[in-house]
N, C-alpha and C positions, 0 to 999 in steps of 0.2 A: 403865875407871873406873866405878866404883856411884855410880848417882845412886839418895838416895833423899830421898822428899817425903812425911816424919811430918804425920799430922792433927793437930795440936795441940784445935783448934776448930772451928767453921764458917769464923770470921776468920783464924784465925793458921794457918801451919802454918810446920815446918823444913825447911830444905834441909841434906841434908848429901850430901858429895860424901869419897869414899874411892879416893884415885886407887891405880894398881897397884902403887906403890913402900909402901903401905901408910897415906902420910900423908891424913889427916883433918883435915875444916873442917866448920861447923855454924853457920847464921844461922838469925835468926829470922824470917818476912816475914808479912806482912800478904795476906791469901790475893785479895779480891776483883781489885787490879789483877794481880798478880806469880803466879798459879799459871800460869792461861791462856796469859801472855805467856813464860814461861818451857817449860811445856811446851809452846809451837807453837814455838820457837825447837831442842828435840829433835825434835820433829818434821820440821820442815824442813828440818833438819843430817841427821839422820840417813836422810831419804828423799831429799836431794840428795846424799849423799855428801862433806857437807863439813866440811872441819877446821878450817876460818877462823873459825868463828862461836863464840860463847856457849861449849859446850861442850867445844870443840876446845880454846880456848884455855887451859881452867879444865884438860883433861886433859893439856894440853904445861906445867902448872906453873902456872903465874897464878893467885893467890888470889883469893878470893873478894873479898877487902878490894883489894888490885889494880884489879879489874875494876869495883869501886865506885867508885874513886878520881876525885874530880871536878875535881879539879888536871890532870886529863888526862897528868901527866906519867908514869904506873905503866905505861900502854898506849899512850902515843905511836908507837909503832915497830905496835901493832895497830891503828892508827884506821880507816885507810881501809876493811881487808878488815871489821873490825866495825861499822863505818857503814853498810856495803854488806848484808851479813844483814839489821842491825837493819833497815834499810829495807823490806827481799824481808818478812820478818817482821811489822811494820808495814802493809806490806799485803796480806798473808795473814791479817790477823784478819777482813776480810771475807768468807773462805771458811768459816770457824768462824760465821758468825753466817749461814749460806744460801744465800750467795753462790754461783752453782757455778765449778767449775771454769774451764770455758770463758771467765765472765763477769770473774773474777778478771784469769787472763791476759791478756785483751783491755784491761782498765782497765790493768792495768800496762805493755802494748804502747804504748799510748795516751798514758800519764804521759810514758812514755820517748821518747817518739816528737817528745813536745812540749818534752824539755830536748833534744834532736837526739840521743839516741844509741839503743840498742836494747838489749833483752832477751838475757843468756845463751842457747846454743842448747838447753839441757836444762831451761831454764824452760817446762815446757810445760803441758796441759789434764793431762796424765796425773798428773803431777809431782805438782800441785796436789788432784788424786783423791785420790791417795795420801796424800798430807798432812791431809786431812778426814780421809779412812779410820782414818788412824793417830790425830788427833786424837779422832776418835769413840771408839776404845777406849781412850785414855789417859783422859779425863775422864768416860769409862763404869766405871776402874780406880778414877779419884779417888773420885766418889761411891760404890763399892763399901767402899772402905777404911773402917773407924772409927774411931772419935778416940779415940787414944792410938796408932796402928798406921802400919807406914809403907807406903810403893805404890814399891818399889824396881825402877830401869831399870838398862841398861846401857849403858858408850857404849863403844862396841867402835875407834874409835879408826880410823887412817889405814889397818891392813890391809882392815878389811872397807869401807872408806870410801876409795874410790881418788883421787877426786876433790879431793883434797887443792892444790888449788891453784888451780881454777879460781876466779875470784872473782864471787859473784851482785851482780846488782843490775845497772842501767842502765852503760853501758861510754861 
């Protein structure tokens, strides 16, 4: 699936997603909260190897307007595994703001520890590297791009992504 994120403005830009059967979607968003949080959500999908999240699901079919839906009833049969990202997600925006790696995992060890259950075993210090890493050049891509032009990804989908089923978050 082509993801791509048009600079509309400094504020706005588009998402538009082009999955491999050819169909196409295109929203409009609002850049301050939704770029960041969208792209640490490729980020982490795609440096954990996972199909459950955001972009998994938008690539196994689920519209854009789907995944919006606040009726809950579009994604009810996805809630839990997408509860579970958003959250790993959620708290990965503190590794984007300096946070390191090490300091991240240990606060989410931490979190988890204190609702009784624990951390997936591939959540780790590295994971979390990696995910800054990739963050670093995504929004070193965003600011490169100029307005009118887009910053296009790929999501390569369950073959390169094996991991398709483990589910993140506190267990």
């Amino acid at each position: 699936m082509r993801v791509t994120f048009h600079k509309i403005s400094d504020d706005r830009h588009a998402l538009e997603i082009e999955r491999d059967d050819g169909r196409r979607e295109r929203v409009e968003c609002e850049t301050r909260s939704l770029l960041v949080h969208d792209l640490l959500h490729f980020a982490v999908e795609s440096e954990a190897r996972l199909e459950i999240g955001l972009w998994g699901t938008l690539a196994r079919g689920k519209t854009l307007a789907e995944m919006n839906d606040r009726s809950g009833q579009a994604m009810a049969a996805e809630g839990a595994d997408l509860a579970a990202v958003e959250q790993l997600v959620g708290a990965l925006h503190g590794s984007v703001k300096g946070r390191s790696a090490a300091e991240v995992v240990e606060g989410m060890r931490r979190f988890a520890a204190a609702l009784g259950s624990s951390l997936p075993g591939w959540l780790t210090a590295p994971l979390v590297a990696a995910v800054q890493e990739r963050m670093r050049r995504l929004l070193g891509r965003w600011r490169a791009t100029p307005h009118g032009a887009g910053m296009v990804l790929e999501w390569r989908g369950a073959s390169a992504n094996p991991r398709t089923t483990d589910r993140p978050g506190p267990r």
